[in-house]
N, C-alpha and C positions, 0 to 999 in steps of 0.2 A: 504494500500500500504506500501510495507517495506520500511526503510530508503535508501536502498541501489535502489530498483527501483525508488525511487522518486527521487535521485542525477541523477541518469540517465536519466529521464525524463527532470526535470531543463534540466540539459546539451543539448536535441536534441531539447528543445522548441528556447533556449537561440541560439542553433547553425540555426536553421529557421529564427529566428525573424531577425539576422546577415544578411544573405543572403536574403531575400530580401527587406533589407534597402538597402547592396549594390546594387544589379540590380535597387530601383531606384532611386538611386545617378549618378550609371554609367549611365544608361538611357538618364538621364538628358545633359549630356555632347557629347553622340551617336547620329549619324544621319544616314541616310540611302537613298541614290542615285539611281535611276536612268535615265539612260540617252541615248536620240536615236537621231540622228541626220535628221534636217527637208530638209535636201540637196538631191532634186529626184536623183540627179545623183552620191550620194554615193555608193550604188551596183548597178552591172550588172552581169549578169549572160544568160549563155544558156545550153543548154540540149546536154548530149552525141551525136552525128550523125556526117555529115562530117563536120569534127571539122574547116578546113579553109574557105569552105565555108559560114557557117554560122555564124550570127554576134553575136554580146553580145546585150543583150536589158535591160533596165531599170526593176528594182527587187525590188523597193522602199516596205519598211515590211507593212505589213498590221498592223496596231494599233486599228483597231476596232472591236468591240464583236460583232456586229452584226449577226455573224456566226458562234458563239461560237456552236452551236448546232448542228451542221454540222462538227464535232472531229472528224469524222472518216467517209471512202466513205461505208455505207453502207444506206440502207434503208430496210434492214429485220431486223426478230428476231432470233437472235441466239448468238451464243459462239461467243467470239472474239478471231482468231488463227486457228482456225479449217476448216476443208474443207467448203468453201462455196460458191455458184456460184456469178460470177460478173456483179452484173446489172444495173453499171455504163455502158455507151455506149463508147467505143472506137473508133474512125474514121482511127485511125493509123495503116497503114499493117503491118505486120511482115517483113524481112529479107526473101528471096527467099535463096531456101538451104534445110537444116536437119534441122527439130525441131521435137522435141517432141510433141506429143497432150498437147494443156494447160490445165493445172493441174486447179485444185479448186482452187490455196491459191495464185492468183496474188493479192488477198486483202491484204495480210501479207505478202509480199515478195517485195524487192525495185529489177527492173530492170535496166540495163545496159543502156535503154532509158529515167531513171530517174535521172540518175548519170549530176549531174549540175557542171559548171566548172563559177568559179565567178571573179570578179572585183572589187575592193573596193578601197576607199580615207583613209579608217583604220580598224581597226577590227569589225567584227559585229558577234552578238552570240544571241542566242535563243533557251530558254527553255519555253515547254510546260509540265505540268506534271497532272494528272488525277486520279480521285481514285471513284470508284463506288459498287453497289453491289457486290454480287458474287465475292468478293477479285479480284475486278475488278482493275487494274491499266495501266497505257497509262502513256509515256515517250517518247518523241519528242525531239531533241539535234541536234544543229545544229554550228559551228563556223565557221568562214573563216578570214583571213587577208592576203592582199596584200602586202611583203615587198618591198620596194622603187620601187613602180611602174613595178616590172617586175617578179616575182614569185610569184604566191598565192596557197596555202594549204586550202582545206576546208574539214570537218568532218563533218556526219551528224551518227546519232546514233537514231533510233527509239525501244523500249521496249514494248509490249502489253504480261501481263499477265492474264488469271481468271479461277475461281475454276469453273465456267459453270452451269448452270441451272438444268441438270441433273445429275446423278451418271456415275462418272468415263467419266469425259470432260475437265478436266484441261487443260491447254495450259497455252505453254510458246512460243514466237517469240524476238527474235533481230535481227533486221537489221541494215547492219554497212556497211558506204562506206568513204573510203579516195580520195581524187582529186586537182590534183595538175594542174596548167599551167606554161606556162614561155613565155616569150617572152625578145630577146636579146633588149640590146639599140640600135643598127642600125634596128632592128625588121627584122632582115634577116633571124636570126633561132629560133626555140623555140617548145615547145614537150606540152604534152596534157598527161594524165596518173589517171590512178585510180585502186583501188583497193573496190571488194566489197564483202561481205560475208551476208550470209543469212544463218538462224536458227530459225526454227518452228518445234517445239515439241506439240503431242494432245495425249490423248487419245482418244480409239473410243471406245462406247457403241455398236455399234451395232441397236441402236433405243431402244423401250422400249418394255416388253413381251410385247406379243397379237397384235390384229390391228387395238384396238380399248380401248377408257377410260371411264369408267363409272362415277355414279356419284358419287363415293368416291374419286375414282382414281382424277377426277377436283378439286374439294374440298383441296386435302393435300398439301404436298410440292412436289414439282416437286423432289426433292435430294430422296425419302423414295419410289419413284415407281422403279421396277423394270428392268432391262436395260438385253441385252442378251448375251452382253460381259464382261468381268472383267480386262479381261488381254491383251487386243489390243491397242500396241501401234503404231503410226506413229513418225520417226525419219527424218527429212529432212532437208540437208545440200548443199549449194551450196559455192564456192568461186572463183571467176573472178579478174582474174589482165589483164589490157591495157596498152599499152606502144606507144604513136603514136607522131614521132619527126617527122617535118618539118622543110624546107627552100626555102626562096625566090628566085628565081632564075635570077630579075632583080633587077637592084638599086635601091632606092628609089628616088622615082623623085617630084618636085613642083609640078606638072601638078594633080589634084586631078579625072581627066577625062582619065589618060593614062591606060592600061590594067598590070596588077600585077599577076606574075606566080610564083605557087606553086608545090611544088611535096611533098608529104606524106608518109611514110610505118606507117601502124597501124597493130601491131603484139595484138593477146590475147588469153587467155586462159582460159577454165572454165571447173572448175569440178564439175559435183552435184550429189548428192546418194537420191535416196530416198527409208527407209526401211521398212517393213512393220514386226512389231512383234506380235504374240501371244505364250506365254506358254502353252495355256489351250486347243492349238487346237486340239489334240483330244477327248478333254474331253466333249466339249458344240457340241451342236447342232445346227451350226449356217451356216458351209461350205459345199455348195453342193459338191463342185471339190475343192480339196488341194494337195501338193505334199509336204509333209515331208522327213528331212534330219537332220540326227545329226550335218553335218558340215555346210551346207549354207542354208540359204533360197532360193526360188523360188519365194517371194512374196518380188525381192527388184531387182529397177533400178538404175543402175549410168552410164553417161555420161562424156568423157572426148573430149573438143572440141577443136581447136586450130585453128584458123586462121591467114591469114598472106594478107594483103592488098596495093594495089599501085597506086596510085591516083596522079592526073594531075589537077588543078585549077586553070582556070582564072577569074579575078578578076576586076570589075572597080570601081576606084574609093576609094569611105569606104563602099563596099561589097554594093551597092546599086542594082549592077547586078552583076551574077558570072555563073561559068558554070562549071563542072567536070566530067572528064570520067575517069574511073578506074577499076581494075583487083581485084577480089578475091581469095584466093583459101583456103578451109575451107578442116579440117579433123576430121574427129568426132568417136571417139569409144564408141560401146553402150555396155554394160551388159543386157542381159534380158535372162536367163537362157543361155545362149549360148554367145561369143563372135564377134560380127561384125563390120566391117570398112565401111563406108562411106568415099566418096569424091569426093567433086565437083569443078570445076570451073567456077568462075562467073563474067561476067562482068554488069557493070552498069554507067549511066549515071545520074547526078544532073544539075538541074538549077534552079537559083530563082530570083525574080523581087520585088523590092521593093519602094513606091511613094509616095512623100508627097503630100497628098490632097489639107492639110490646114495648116497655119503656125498662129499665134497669138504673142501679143509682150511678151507673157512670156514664149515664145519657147516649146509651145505646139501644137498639132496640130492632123490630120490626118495622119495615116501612112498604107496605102492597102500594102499589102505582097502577094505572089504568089508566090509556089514552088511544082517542077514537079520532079518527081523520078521514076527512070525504070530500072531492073534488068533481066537476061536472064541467064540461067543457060547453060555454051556447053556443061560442060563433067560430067557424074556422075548418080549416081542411079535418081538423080530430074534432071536430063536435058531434055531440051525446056520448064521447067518451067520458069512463068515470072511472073513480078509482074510490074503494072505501075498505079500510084499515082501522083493526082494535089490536093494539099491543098491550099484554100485561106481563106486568113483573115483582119480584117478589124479592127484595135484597136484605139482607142479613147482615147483621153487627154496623147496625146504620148508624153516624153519629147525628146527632139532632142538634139544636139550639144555635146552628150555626146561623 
């Protein structure tokens, strides 16, 4: 070794041994927090729908692993991001109106019915983060804080990336929602609001050649077999903004029995595209029927919706029983080679009942719930469609007096 590499050498051994004597001197003086509060009635929170009617219910964090294993709703094999059916069971109707046929990707997509609006004694924040095969990774983000009791902001931010078990399956997803409430100090007025965007990017193979694997084909890596696209990509975007202010329309009274009216407008909006790419489509042998164009596709949907709402709510009590009737009218523009206008008017009716069973001296108990929902379409391409829904449920070790 020359004189002049071994000064150098000294030099980067001398510069290591330095740094970590420091890191653990500093160490030694570092600590590292953290900290959740054990109070059930720190958060509350409830779900998008009609926002006066419904109440806030206790949201206390789960702190146990016990279902750590259970990261994500599915129970197949496949890519995380990519088309795949849903075979979680949903009991929840949809909205009577315009919808679209549901796509494959409500597993990677947060909906408007997922959008949570919260309550809190001070800030609360939670990160989940994940790292697996396949440059597999999962990112869960979630914040919220209540400032003095009457605005709260909450963000929830979800991330799923992976390279996919086959050739040309990458995916990318983020889902991102903001939501806001308010409520005045006399609680005469106050709004409800959120914003939410969705982003899942895949490529698609096409499956793999042939229609069937031998026994070499078993044997190898799933990446080195053959696939029958290269260049098919899916792009899909959505973004929804809500905007729904209320007011009280009587005073507030002692009497915890007397009946409390609301009136509502809930205005929103959503845009979503979804595109379908290949460069190589005349070149493979994969589409029976295609329509090629230098300037557009014919293999791409977007939607623009707008609704506009007007609601009437009675109230008794702290929402133990309530009741609402109210007005829709929805306008929806689709793209699908062609340009067309939908629009409907719709009314609908809410009520819900709620009971305590059981009470115990650490103000816990039973709490039965029952809620009935019916919608009727008058004018529009869906008119005298309807739609009519009773959920009941039955929650255990409920805290009260929140």
């Amino acid at each position: 070794m020359s004189p002049f590499n071994q000064i150098r050498f000294n030099r980067h051994f001398a510069f290591t041994v330095a740094c970590l004597l420091f890191l653990c001197f500093s160490g030694i003086r570092t600590f590292a927090q953290a900290y959740y509060s054990v109070n059930p009635k720190y958060i509350k929170s409830k779900l998008e729908d009609n926002n006066c009617l419904n109440n806030y219910k206790p949201d206390y964090p789960d702190t146990t692993v016990s279902n750590l294993h259970e990261f994500f709703p599915r129970n197949f094999l496949g890519n995380i991001g990519i088309s795949s059916p849903e075979y979680i069971l949903n009991y929840h109707a949809g909205d009577a109106g315009f919808r679209l046929y549901p796509s494959s990707l409500s597993n990677d997509r947060l909906s408007e019915k997922q959008v949570q609006y919260f309550r809190t004694k001070g800030p609360y924040a939670s990160v989940n983060g994940m790292a697996g095969s396949k440059q597999l990774q999962i990112l869960k983000f979630i914040f919220t804080h209540t400032y003095k009791d009457k605005i709260n902001i909450a963000l929830r931010f979800n991330r799923y990336t992976s390279k996919g078990f086959y050739s040309h399956q990458q995916s990318y997803t983020n889902n991102f929602y903001l939501s806001s409430n308010f409520t005045s100090k006399n609680e005469r007025t106050g709004y409800y609001f959120y914003y939410l965007n969705n982003g899942n990017k895949f490529q698609e193979n096409g499956g793999i050649q042939g229609d069937s694997l031998s026994t070499e084909d078993v044997s190898q890596p799933k990446e080195l077999l053959g696939v029958r696209l290269s260049s098919a990509l899916r792009n899909n975007r959505e973004n929804q903004v809500m905007f729904n202010p209320w007011i009280k329309l009587n005073r507030s009274a002692d009497s915890l029995d007397k009946l409390n009216s609301y009136l509502q407008i809930k205005s929103s909006f959503n845009s979503s595209s979804f595109i379908y790419r290949d460069d190589n489509v005349n070149s493979n042998d994969f589409y029976f029927l295609f329509y090629h164009d230098t300037v557009r596709t014919y293999d791409s949907t977007s939607l623009q919706k707008f609704t506009n709402e007007l609601n009437f709510t009675l109230l008794k009590g702290k929402r133990s029983k309530g009741f609402s009737l109210g007005y829709k009218n929805e306008l929806n523009r689709l793209w699908q080679k062609t340009d067309s206008i939908f629009m409907n008017d719709i009314v609908f009716a809410d009520a819900q009942f709620s009971n305590l069973i059981k009470k115990d001296s650490l103000n816990k108990g039973i709490l039965l719930e029952d809620q009935l929902k019916a919608q009727y379409v008058l004018n529009g391409p869906n008119s005298t469609n309807y739609i009519v829904e009773n959920r009941s449920g039955l929650t255990f070790k409920y805290f009260f007096g929140i």
